[in-house]
FISESE-454467 format. One record per residue: x, y, z of N, C-alpha, C, O in turn; residue in one letter. Coordinates in pm, whole numbers, plus 50000, padded with zeros to 5 digits. Each point is the difference from the previous one (the first is absolute). Layout:
% FISESE-454467
XYZXYZXYZXYZA...
END
This chain:
% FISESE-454467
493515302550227501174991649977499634985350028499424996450102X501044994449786499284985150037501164992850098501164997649968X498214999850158500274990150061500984991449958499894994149892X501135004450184500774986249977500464990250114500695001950100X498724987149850500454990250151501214994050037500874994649931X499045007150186501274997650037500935011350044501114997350045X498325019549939500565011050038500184998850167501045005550036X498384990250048499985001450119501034991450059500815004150083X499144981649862501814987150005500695013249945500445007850085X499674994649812501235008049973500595007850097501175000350039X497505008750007500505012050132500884990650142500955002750073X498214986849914500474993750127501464991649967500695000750101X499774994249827501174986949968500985003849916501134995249989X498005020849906500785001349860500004987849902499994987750001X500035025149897499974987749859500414988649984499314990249972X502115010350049500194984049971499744990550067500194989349942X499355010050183499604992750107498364998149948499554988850028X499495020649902499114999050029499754994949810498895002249951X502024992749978499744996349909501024987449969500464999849886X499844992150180501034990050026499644991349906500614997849895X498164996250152499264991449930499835000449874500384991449921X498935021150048500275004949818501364996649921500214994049895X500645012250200501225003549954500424980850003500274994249894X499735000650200500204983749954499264993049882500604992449924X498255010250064499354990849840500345005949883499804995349888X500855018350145500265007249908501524992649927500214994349892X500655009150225501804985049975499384993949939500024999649877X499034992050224499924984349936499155000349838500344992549908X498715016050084499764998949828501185001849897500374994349898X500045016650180501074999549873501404990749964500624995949901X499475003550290501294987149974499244987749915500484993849905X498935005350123499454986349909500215002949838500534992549917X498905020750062500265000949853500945001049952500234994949890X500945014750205501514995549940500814991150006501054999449935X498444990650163500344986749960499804988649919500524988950004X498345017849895499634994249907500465006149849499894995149888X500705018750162500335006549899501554997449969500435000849886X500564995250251500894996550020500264992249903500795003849914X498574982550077500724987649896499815000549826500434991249925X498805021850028500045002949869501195006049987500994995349944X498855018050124500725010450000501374999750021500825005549926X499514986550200501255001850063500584986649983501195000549968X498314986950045500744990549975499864993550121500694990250030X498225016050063500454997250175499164985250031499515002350111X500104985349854498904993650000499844996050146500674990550041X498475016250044499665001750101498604994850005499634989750058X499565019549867498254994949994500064997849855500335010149938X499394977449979499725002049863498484993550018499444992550081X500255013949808498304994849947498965012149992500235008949918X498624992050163499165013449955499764993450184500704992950073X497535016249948499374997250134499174985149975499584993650097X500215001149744499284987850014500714988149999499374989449996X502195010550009500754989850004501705002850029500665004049903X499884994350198501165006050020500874991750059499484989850044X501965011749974500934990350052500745008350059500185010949945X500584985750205500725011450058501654990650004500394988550018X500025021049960501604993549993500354982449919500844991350024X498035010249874500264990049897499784988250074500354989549946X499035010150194499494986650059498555001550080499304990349973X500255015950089499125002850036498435003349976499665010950046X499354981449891499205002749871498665007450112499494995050100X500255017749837498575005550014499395006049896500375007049907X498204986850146498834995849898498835011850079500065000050123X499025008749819498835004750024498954985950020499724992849905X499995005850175498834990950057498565001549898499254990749970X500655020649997498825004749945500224996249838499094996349926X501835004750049500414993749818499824988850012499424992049927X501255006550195499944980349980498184996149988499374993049921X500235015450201498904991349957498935000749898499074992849967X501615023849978499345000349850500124986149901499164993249942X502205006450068500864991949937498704982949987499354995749906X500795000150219499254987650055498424999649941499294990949958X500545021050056498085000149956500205001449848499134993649940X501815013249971500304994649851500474988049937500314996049888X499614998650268500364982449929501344997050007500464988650008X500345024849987501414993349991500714992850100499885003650117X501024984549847501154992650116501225011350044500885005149931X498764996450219501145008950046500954991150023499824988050023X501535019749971501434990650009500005006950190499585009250071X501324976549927500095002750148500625012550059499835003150118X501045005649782500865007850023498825012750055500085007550098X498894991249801499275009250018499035000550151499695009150076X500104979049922499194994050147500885005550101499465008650070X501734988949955500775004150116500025011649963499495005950095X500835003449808500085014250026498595006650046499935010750061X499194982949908498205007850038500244994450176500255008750084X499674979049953500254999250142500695009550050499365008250068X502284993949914500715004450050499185017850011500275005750106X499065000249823500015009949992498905001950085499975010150071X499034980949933498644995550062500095001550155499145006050065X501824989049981500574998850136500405010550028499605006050100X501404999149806500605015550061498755008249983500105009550077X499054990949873498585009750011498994994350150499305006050082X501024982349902498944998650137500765004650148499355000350105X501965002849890500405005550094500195014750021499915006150106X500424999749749500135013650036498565008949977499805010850055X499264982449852498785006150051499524995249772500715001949901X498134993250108500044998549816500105007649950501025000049933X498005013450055499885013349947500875008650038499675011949997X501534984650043501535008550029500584994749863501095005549988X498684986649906500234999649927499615016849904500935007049962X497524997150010499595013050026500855008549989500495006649908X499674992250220501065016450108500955001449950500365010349943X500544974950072501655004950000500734991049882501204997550016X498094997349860500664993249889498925006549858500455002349888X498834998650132499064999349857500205017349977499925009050084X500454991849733500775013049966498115012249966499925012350007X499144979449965498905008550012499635006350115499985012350005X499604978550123500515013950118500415011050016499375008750060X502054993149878500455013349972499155008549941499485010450041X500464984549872498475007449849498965004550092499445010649971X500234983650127498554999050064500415008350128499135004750073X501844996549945500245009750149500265017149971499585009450066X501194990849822500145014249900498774999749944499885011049947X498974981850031498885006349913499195005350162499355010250018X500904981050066498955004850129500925012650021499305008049937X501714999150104500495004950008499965016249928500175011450044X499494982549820499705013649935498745000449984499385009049944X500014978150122498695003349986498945014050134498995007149997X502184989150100499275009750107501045012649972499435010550032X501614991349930500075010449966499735009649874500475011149978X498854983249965499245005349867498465005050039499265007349934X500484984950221498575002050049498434995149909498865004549988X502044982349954498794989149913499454993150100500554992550080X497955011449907498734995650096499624991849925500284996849884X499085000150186498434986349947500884983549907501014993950035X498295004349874500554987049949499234990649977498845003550018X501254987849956499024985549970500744990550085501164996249987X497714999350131500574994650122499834984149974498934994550023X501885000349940500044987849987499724984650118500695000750102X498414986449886499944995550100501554995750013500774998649905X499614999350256501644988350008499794987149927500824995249922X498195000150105499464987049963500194999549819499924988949948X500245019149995500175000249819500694991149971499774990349927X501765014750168501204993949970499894983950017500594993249916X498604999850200499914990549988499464991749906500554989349975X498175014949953499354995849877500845000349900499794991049918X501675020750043500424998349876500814989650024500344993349902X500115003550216500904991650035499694982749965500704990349970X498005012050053499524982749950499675001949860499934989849933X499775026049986499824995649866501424998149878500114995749886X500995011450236501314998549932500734983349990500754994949918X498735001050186500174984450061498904988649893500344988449976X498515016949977499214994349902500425004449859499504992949913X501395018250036499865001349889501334992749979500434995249895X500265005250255501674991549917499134980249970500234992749904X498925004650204499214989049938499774992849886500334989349949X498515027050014499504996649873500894998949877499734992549906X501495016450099500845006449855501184986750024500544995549900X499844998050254501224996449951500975007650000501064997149944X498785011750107501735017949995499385004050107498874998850047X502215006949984500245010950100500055016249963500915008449996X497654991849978499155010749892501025011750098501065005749973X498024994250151499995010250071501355003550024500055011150053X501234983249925500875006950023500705007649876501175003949997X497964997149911500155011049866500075009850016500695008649946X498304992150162499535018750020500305000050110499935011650041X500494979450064499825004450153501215013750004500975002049927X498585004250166500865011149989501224999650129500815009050021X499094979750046500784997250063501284999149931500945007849991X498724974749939501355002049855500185005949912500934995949932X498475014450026499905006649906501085014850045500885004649927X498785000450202500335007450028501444997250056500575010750020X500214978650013500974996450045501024997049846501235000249993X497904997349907500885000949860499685009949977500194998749879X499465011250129500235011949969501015006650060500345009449928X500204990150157501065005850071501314990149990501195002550017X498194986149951501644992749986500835000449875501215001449986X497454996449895500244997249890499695009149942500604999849892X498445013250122499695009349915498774994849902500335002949884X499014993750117498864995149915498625007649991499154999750089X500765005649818499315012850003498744995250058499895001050122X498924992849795498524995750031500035002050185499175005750071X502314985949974500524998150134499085019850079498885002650044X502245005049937499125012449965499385005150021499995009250082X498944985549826498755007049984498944992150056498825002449973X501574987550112499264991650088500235004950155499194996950088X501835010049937500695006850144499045014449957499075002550076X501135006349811498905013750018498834991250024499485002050110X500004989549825498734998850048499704998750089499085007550032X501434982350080500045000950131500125010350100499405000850107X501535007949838500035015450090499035009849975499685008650082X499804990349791498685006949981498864997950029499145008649989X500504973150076499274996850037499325003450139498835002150033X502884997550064499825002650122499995012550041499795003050117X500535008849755500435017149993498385001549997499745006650101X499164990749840499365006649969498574988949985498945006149985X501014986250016498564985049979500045001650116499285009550031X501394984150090499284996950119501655001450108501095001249946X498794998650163500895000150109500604982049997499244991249961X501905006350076500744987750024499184992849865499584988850025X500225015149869498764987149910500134987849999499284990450031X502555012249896500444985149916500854996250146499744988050010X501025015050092500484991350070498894993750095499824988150025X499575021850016498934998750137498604994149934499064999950079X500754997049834498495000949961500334984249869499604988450005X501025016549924499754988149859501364993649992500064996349883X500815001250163501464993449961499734982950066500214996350115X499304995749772499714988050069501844994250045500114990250075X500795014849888501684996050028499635003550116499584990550065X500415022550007499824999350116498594990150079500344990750074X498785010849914498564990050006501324987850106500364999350117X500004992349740500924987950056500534998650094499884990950083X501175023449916501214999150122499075003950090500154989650064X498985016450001498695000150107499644987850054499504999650112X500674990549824499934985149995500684996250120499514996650108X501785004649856501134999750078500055006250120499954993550104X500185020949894499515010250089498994992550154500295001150119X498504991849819499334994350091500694992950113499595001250115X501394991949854500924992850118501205004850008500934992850036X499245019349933501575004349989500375004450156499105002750080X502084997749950500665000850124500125017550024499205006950062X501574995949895500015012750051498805008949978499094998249919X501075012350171498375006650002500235012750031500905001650083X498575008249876499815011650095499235001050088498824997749971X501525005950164499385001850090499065015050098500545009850052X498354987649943499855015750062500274999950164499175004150081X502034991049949500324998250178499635011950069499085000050082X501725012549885499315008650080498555007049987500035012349995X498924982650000499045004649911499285010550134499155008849983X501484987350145499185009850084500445012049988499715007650092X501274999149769500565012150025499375008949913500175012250002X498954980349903499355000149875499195016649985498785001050000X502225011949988498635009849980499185002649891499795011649962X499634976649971499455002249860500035013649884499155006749940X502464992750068500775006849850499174998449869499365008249934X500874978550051499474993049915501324999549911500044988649954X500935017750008501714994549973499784987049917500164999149878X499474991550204500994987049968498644997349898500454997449888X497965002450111499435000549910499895006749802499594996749888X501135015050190500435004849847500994999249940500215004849888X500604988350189501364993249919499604985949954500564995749899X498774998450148499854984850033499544997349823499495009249936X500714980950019499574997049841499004989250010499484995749897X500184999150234498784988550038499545006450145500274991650087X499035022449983499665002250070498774994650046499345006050085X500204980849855499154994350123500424992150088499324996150095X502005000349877500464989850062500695005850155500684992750072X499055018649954500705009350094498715001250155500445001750113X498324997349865499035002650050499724989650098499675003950111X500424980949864499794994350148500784995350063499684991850086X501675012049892501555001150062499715013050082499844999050121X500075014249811500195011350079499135002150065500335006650098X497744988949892499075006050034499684985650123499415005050096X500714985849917499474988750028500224992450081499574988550008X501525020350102500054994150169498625000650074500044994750111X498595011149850498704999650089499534988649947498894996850043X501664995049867499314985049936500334993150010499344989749989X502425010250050500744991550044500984990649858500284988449969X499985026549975500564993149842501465008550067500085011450047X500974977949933501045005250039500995009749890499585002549887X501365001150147500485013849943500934995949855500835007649951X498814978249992500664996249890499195005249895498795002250009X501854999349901499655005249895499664986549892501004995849941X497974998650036499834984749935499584999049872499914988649954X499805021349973499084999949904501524995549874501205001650021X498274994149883500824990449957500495010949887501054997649941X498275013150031500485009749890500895006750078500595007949926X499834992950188500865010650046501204995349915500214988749958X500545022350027501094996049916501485003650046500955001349922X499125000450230501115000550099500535012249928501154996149980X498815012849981500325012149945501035008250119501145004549984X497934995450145500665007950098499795015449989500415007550088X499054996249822499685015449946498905005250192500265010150065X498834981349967499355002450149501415003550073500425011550009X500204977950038501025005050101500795011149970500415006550097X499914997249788500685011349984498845014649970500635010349975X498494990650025498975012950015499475001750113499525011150024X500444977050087499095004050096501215007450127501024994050035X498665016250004500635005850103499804995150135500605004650097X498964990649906499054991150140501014988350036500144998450121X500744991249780500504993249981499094989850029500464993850096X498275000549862499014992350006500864988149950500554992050074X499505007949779500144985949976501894992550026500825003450085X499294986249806501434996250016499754985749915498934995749956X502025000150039500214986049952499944988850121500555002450107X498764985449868499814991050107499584986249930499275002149903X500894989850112499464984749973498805000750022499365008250065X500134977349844498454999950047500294991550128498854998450041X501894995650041500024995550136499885012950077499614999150117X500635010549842500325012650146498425006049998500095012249989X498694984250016498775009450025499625008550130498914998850056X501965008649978499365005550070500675015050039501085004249958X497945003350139500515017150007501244997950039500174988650043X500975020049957500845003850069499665005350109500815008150046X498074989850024499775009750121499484982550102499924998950123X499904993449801499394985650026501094992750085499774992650095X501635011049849500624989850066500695003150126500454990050056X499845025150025500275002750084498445002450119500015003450118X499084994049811498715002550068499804982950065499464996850105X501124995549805499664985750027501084989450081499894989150056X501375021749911501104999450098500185001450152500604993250083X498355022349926499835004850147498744987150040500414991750081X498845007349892499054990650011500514986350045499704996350113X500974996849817500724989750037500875001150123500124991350087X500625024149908501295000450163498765003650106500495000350113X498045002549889498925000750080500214986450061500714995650090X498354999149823499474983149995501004993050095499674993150097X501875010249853500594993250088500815002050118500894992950048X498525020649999500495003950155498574997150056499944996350118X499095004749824498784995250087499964986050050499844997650119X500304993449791500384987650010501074995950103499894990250075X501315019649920501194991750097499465005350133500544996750106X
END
């Protein structure tokens, strides 16, 4: 019987406790989409536009950062409207984490969590292991070809937008650009197109690098190497000198700029290892009452 992680949280918290996190990016993907589905459909104009240009309550302008700067390297003059919506959105990514863009807004994710999904329960081995580093190379050749052409080639095929008009608007090619993607990650290689070649994500990693919120491995001294939060994880290197790396003196943040605040770790590990924390909070949960007693030492010795 194949293994599933996260059976042991379950025994301990039960399901819904031990899938919270899921169950939140899960709302939030879709509220987003029916709020976009809202102002065709219903009349409700709440979010109008797509994910590369949007307005919230007919005053509020957000812009994808990453179009824009497609946009900029094709030469074109951005209107200011557009500038403040890429900031505005820019900011809200450097705080809640970049590649939480990833997790809890981008509609391929889904595609990519049901293909991993049926991928271990179908029991598809092996694959063509892709470097991480790909994604970064397509990322400067997507950034050179909007250059060279003058357009914003790459957002023809990106399957980001592609896949988000497909569900809004119904657009077939839309489609048959989402199977490809699920067949990619069903059966070519494990995580391919999010974890391996999606220079959209590449970008928001960008961001990610200074982003505020973090996962943290605080309790990491409870750590009985499950391995859980690794086989859920959709960027599991980024887990290793957070969890492994109090004998080096790398504290229990999770830093690597692909993490994509998913939260899928905190909800599989039974141990309750990780959690959500700022990049100001580095350190164990076992650190600050250890450094507490230490300090009420220091200062009865002293008086």
């Amino acid at each position: 019987m194949t293994y599933t992680p996260g059976r042991q949280a379950i025994a301990n918290r039960g399901w819904l406790a031990a899938s919270k996190w899921l169950l939140a990016r899960r709302a939030t993907q879709l509220a987003i989409i029916c709020l976009f589905l809202a102002s065709p459909l219903a009349g409700v104009w709440i979010l109008k536009g797509n994910l590369a240009s949007s307005e919230v309550l007919g005053t509020l302008p957000l812009a994808d950062p990453f179009v824009l700067v497609q946009s900029l390297f094709a030469g074109h003059v951005a209107e200011t409207t557009a500038v403040t919506g890429a900031l505005i959105a820019s900011a809200f990514y450097v705080l809640v984490g970049g590649r939480a863009f990833c997790a809890w807004v981008c509609p391929v994710n889904i595609l990519a969590d049901t293909a991993h999904w049926a991928r271990q329960k179908m029991g598809v081995r092996g694959g063509v292991r892709f470097s991480r580093s790909v994604r970064y190379w397509l990322l400067g050749l997507m950034l050179g070809l909007a250059l060279m052409t003058g357009t914003l080639a790459w957002e023809l095929i990106n399957p980001v937008t592609l896949v988000f008009r497909g569900i809004v608007f119904g657009l077939g090619f839309a489609w048959a650009v989402a199977l490809a993607v699920f067949l990619l990650e069903l059966f070519v290689g494990p995580r391919a197109w999010c974890g391996h070649l999606c220079p959209h994500g590449a970008f928001y990693s960008l961001l990610g690098a200074i982003s505020i919120a973090r996962v943290s491995a605080a309790g990491r001294e409870r750590c009985d190497d499950c391995m859980d939060c690794y086989a859920v994880c959709p960027e599991p290197q980024v887990i290793t000198p957070a969890l492994k790396g109090a004998d080096t003196g790398h504290g229990p943040l999770i830093l690597g700029p692909n993490c994509t605040n998913c939260g899928r770790c905190i909800d599989v590990c039974p141990q309750d290892v990780f959690r959500f924390r700022t990049r100001f909070h580095n350190r164990d949960d076992a650190a600050a009452p250890a450094a507490a007693n230490t300090t009420e030492k220091d200062t009865r010795e002293a008086a």
